[in-house]
C-alpha positions as CSV (number, residue, x, y, z in Angstrom):
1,X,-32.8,76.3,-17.8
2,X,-30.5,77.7,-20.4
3,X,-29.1,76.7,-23.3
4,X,-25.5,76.2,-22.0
5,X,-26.9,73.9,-19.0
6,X,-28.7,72.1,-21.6
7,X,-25.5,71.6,-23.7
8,X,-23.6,70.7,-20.4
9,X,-26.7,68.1,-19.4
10,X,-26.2,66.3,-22.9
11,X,-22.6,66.0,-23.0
12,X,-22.6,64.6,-19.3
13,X,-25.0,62.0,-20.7
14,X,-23.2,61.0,-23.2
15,X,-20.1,61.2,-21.4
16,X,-21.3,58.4,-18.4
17,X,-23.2,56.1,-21.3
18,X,-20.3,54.6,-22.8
19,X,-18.9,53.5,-19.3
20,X,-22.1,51.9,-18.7
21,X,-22.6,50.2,-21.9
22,X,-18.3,48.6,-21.3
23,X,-19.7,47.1,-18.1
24,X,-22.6,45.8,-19.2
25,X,-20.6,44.1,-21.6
26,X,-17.7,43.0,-19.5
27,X,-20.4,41.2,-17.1
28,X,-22.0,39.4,-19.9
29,X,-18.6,37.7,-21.3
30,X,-17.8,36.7,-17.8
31,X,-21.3,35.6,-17.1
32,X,-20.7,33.8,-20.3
33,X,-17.4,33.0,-20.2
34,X,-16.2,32.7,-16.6
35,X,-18.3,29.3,-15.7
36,X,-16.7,28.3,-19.1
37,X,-13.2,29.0,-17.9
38,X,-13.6,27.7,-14.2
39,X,-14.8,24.3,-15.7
40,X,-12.0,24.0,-18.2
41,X,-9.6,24.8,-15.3
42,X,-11.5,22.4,-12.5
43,X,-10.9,19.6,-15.1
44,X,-7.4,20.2,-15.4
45,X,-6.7,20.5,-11.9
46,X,-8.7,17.2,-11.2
47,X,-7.3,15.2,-13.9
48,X,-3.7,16.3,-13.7
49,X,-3.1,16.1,-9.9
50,X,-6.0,14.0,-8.9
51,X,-8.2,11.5,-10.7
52,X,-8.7,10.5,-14.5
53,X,-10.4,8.8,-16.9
54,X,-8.9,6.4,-19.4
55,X,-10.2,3.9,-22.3
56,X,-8.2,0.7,-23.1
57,X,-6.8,1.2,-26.5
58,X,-5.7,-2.0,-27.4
59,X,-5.2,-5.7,-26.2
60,X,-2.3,-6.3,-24.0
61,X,-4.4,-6.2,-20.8
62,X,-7.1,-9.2,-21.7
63,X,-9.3,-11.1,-20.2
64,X,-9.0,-8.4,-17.5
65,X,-9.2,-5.4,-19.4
66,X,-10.4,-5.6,-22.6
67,X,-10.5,-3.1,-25.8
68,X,-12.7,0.1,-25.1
69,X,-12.8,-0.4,-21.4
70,X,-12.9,2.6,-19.4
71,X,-11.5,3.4,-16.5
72,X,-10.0,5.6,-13.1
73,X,-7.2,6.4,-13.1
74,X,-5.7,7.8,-9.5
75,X,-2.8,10.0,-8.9
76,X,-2.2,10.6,-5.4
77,X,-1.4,8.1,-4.0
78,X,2.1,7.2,-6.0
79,X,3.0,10.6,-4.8
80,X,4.1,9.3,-1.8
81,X,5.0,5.7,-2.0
82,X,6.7,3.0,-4.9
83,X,4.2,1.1,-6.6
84,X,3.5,-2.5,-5.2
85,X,3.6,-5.7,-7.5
86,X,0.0,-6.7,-8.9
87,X,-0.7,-3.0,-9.6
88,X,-2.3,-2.2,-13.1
89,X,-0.3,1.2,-13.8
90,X,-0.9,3.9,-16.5
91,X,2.5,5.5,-17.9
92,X,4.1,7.6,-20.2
93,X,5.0,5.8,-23.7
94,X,8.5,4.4,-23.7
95,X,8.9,6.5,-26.7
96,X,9.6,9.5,-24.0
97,X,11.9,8.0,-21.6
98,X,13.6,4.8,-23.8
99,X,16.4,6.7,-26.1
100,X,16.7,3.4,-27.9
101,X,13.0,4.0,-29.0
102,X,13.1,8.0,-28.7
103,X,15.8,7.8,-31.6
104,X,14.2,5.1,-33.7
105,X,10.8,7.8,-33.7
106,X,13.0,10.3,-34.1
107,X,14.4,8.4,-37.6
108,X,11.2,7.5,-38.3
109,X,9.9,10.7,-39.0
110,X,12.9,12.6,-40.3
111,X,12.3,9.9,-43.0
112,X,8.9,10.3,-43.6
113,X,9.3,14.4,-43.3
114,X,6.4,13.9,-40.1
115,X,6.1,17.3,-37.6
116,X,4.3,16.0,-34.5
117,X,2.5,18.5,-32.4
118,X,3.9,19.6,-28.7
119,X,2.3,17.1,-26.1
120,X,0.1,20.5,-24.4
121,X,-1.8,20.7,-28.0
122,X,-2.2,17.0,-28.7
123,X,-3.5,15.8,-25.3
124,X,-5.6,18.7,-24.3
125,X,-9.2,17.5,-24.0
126,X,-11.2,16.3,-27.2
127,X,-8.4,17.0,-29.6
128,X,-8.3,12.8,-30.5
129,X,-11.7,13.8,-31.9
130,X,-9.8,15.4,-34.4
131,X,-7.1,12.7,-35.5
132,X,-4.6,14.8,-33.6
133,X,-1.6,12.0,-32.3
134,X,2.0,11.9,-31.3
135,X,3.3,8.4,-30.3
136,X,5.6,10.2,-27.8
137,X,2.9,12.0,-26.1
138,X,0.8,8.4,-25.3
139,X,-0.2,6.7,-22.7
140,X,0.2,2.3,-21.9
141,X,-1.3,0.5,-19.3
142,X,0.3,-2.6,-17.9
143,X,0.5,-4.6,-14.6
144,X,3.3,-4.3,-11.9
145,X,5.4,-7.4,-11.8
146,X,8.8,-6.7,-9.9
147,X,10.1,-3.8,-8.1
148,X,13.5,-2.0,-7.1
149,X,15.6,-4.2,-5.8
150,X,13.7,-7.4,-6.9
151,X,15.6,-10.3,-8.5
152,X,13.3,-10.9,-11.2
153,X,13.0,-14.0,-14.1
154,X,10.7,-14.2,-17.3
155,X,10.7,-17.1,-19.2
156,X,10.0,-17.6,-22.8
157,X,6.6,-18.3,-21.7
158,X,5.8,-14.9,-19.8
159,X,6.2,-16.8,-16.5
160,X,7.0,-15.0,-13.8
161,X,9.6,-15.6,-11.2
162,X,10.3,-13.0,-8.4
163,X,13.2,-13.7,-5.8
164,X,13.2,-17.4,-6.4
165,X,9.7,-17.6,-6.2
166,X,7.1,-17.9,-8.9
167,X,4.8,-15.4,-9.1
168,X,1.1,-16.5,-9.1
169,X,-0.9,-14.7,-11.4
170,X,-4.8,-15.4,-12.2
171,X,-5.4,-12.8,-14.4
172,X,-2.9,-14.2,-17.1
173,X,-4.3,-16.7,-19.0
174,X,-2.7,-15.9,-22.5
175,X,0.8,-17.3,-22.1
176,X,3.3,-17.9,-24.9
177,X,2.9,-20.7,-27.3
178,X,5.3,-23.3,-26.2
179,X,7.9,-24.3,-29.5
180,X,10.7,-27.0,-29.3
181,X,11.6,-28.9,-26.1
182,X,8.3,-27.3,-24.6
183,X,10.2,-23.0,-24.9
184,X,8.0,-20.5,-25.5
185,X,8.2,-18.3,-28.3
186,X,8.3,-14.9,-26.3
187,X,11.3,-13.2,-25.2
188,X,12.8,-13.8,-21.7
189,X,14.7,-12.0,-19.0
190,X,16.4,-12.4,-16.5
191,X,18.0,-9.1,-14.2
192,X,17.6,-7.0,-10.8
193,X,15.5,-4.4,-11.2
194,X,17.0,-1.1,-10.4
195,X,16.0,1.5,-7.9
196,X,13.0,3.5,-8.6
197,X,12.0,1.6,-11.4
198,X,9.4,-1.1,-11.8
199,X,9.2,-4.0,-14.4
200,X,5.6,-4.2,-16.1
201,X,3.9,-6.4,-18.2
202,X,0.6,-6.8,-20.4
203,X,-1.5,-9.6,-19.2
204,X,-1.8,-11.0,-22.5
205,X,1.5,-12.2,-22.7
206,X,1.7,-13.8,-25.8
207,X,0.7,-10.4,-27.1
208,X,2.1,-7.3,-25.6
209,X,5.0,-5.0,-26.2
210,X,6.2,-4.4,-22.2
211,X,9.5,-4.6,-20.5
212,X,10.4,-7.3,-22.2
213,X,11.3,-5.4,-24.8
214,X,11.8,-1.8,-23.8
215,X,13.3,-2.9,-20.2
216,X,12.4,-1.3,-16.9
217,X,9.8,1.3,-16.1
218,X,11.2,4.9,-14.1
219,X,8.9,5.7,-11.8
220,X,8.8,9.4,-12.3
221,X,7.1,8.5,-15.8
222,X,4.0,6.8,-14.0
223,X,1.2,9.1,-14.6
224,X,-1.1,7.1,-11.7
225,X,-2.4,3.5,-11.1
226,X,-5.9,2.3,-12.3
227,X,-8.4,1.6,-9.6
228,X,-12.0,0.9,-11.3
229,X,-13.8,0.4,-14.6
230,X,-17.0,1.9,-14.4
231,X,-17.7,0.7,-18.1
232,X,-18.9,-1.7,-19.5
233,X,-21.5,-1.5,-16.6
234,X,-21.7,-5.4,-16.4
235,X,-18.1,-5.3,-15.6
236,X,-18.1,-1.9,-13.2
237,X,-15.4,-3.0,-10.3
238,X,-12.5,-2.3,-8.4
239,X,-9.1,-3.3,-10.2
240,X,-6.5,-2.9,-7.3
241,X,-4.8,-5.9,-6.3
């Protein structure tokens, strides 16, 4: 063989290494990679359009629900149909859709010079592991109690009265403290409750910040309705009405 073949042998070698070497590589980041990717995307899907897990922060839902319970939160179903009274709903904060609360934040943290993060960063998964928070970005359980169209009456006790009729509810065992002449010490309402919205209330009456306060619930900003703890495991069950 001569010397230019040689030459020309070489150079073609280490022409076609190179390409070689690039795939090799690109098959090991998406061997590495790709399962990462696909998981990170599966979860999304799932928990954005279809089921969810949730922890109760706090104690607005007791006896029933109490602080560190976790649970299942579905989505699919209040796609196609109102939510019906008894229902234990997860929502959006009233922070996001109340402008009454929306400007006090807003106030709030021009005052104390705060710069929240964009909802995307602070509720992508694990980032509470890291102290990240914004108050507008939240989450809040609480029970349906009236729905569009109801004529619907709370007294100062957190006793409920729908259409003339007073609601029966088990699961509420913390009422108001009565005061003078036997009123409770809770605020009370009395109103229709308009279309496509939902009035919602903590179970623990005498201690819950719900539409008493903030008034009625817009549909659009339920996130889904929770329908089993499956921990503690002493309490795993169903939670629809």
């Amino acid at each position: 063989m001569s010397d230019a073949q040689q030459q020309d042998r070489r150079k073609d070698h280490k022409a076609s290494k190179p390409e070689g070497d690039s795939n090799s590589e690109f098959h090991l980041f998406w061997d590495f990679l790709g399962p990462v990717f696909v998981t990170i995307a599966l979860y999304l899907g799932i928990s954005k359009y279809g089921v969810e897990a949730r922890y109760i922060p706090s104690k607005s839902m007791i006896p029933g629900l109490q602080v560190h319970d976790k649970l299942l939160v579905e989505k699919l179903s209040l796609h196609g149909r109102s939510p019906l009274r008894g229902e234990i709903v997860v929502f959006n904060t009233p922070y996001s859709f109340n402008p009454e609360w929306r400007n006090r934040l807003e106030l709030r943290r021009l005052s104390n010079g705060e710069k929240p993060l964009p909802c995307f960063i602070v509720n992508f998964p694990l980032m509470s592991l890291f102290g990240l928070a914004n108050e507008s970005c939240s989450a809040w359980i609480k029970r349906v109690v009236a729905v569009g169209g109801d004529q619907v009456s709370v007294n100062s006790r957190g006793q409920v009265i729908v259409n003339g009729e007073k609601v029966e509810e088990p699961y509420v065992t913390n009422y108001c403290t009565a005061e003078y002449q036997g009123m409770g010490s809770c605020q009370s309402l009395v109103a229709t409750v308009p279309k496509d919205h939902v009035l919602v209330l903590g179970d623990n009456r005498i201690n819950s910040t719900d539409g008493r306060s903030w008034g009625f619930l817009p549909e659009s900003e339920i996130i889904g309705r929770a329908v089993w703890r499956f921990y503690p495991f002493n309490r795993v069950g169903s939670l629809t009405p």
